[in-house]
C-alpha positions as CSV (number, residue, x, y, z in Angstrom):
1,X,63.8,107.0,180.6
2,X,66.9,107.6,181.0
3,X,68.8,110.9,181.2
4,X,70.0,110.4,178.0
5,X,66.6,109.8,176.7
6,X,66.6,106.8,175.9
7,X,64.6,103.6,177.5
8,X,67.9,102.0,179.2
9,X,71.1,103.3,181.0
10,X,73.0,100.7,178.1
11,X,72.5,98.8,175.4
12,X,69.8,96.1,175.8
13,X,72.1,93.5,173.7
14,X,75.7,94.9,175.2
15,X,77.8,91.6,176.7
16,X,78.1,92.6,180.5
17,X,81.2,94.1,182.0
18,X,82.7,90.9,183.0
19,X,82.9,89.2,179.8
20,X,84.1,92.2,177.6
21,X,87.1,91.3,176.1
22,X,90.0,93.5,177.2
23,X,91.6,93.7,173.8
24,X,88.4,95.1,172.3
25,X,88.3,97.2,175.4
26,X,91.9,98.6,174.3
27,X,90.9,99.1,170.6
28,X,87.4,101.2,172.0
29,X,90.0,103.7,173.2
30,X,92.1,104.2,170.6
31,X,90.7,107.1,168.2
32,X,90.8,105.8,164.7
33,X,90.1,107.2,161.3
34,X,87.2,106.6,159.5
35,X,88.0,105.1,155.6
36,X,86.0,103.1,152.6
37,X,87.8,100.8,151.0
38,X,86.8,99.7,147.7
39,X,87.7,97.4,145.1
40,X,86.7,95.0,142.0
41,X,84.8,96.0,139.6
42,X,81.5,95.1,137.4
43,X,79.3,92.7,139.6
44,X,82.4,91.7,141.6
45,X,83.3,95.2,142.5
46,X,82.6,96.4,146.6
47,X,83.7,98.1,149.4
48,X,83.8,98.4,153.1
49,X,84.1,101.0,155.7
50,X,87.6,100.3,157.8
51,X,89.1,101.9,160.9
52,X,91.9,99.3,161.5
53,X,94.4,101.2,159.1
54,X,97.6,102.5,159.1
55,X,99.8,104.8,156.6
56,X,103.3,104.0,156.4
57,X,106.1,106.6,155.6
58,X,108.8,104.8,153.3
59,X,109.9,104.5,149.7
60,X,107.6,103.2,149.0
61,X,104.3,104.0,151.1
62,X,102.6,101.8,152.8
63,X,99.1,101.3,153.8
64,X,98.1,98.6,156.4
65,X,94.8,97.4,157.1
66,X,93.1,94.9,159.5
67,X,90.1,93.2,157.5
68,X,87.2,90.9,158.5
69,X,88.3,87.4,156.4
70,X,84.6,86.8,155.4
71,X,84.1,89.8,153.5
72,X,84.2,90.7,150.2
73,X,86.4,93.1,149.9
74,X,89.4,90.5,150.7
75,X,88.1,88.6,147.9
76,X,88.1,91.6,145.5
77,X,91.7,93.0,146.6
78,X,92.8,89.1,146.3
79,X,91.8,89.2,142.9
80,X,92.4,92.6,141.3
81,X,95.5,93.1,143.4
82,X,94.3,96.9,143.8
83,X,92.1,99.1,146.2
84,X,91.2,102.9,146.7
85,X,91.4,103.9,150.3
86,X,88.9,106.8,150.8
87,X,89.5,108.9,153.7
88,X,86.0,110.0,155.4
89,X,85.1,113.6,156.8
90,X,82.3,114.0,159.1
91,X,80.1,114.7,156.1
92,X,80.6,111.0,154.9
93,X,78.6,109.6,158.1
94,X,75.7,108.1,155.7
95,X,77.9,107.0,153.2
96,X,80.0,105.1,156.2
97,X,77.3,103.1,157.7
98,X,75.9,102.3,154.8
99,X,79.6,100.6,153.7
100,X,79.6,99.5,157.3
101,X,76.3,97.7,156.9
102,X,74.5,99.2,159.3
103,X,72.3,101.5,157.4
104,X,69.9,99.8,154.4
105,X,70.5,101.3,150.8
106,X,68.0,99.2,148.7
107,X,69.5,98.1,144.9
108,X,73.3,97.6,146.8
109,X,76.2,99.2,148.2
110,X,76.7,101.8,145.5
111,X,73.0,102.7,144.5
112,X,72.7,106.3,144.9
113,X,76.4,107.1,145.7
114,X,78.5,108.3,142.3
115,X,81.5,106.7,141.3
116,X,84.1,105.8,138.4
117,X,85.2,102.7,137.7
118,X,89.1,102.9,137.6
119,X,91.9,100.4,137.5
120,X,92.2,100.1,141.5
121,X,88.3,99.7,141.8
122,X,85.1,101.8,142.3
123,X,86.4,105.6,143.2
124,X,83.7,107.5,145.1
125,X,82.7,110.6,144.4
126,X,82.6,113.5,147.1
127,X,86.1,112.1,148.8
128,X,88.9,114.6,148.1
129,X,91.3,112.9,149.9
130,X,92.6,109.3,149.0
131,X,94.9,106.3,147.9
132,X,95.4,104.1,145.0
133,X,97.0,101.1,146.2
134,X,98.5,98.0,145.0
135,X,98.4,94.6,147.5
136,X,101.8,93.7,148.7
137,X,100.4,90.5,151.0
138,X,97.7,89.8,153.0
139,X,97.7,87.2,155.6
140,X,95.2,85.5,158.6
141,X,96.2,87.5,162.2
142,X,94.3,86.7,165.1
143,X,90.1,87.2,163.7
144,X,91.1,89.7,160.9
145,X,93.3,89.4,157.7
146,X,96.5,91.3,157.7
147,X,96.9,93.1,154.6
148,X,99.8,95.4,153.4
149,X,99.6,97.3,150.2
150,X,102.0,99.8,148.2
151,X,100.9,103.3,147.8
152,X,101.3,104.0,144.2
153,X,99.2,107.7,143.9
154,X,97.8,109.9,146.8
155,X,95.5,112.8,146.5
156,X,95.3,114.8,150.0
157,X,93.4,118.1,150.6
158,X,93.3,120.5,154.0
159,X,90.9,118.0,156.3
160,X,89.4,119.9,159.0
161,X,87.0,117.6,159.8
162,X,87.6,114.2,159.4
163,X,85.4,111.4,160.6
164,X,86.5,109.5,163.5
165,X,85.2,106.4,165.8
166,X,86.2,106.3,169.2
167,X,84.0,103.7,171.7
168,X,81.6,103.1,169.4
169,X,80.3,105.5,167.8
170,X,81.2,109.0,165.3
171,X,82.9,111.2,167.3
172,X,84.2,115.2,166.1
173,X,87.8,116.3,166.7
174,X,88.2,119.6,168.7
């Protein structure tokens, strides 16, 4: 083992050194908020959990976001026009992963996790700070789709412990 305690020094499935892609190496540095994005409602209604997202001072406020274009979630912002941005403490880890798809939650995205159905989308419960927001544009960049959206309401509280991802994985500010 090793000292890590686990069976390899890397990830079995990890592309080698060589063929990493510098830009990806970049963005792996870069510390980066931790939000849930959802939108749409009834049987069309989903979410995802984003890092690639800015806040943008201005009259009005501005919220950028880099999305993957197969999702859902561009389909349900494309149609409703609206999304909640949920801003994640360290608390929200389960919550996170399963939005990120990386952690099962059998009967769907939302079984087990309270929310209200409101005119931007699914709110979450437990998420004291967040945005309503209304979509601006949205357009293909590079792998991702671009999309900028006003910032019609925020609610913020003290975070002390937000949840962050830096090089792959959860990581605690301080």
């Amino acid at each position: 083992m090793s000292s890590g305690g686990h069976i390899h020094e890397e990830h079995p499935f990890a592309t080698p050194h060589d063929l990493r892609d510098p830009v990806r190496q970049l963005r792996g540095r870069l510390a980066v908020p931790v939000t849930i994005i959802t939108a749409g409602e009834g049987d069309a209604k989903t979410g995802l959990t984003v890092s690639s997202l800015i806040a943008a001072e201005g009259d009005p406020g501005l919220v950028y976001c880099l999305l993957g274009p197969e999702t859902n979630l561009v389909d349900a912002i494309e149609t409703s026009g609206r999304f909640i941005v949920h801003v994640c403490e360290s608390e929200n880890r389960e919550i996170s992963d399963v939005f990120a798809e990386i952690r099962p939650n059998p009967g769907g995205l939302f079984a087990g996790f309270g929310h209200e159905q409101t005119g931007y989308g699914p709110q979450l419960d437990g998420f004291a700070t967040y945005a309503f927001c209304s979509l601006r544009s949205k357009r293909e960049e590079s792998f991702s789709v671009l999309v900028s959206a006003r910032v019609d309401e925020v609610v913020v509280h003290d975070l002390t412990d937000p949840l962050t991802y830096f090089r792959g994985a959860y990581r605690r500010l301080g």
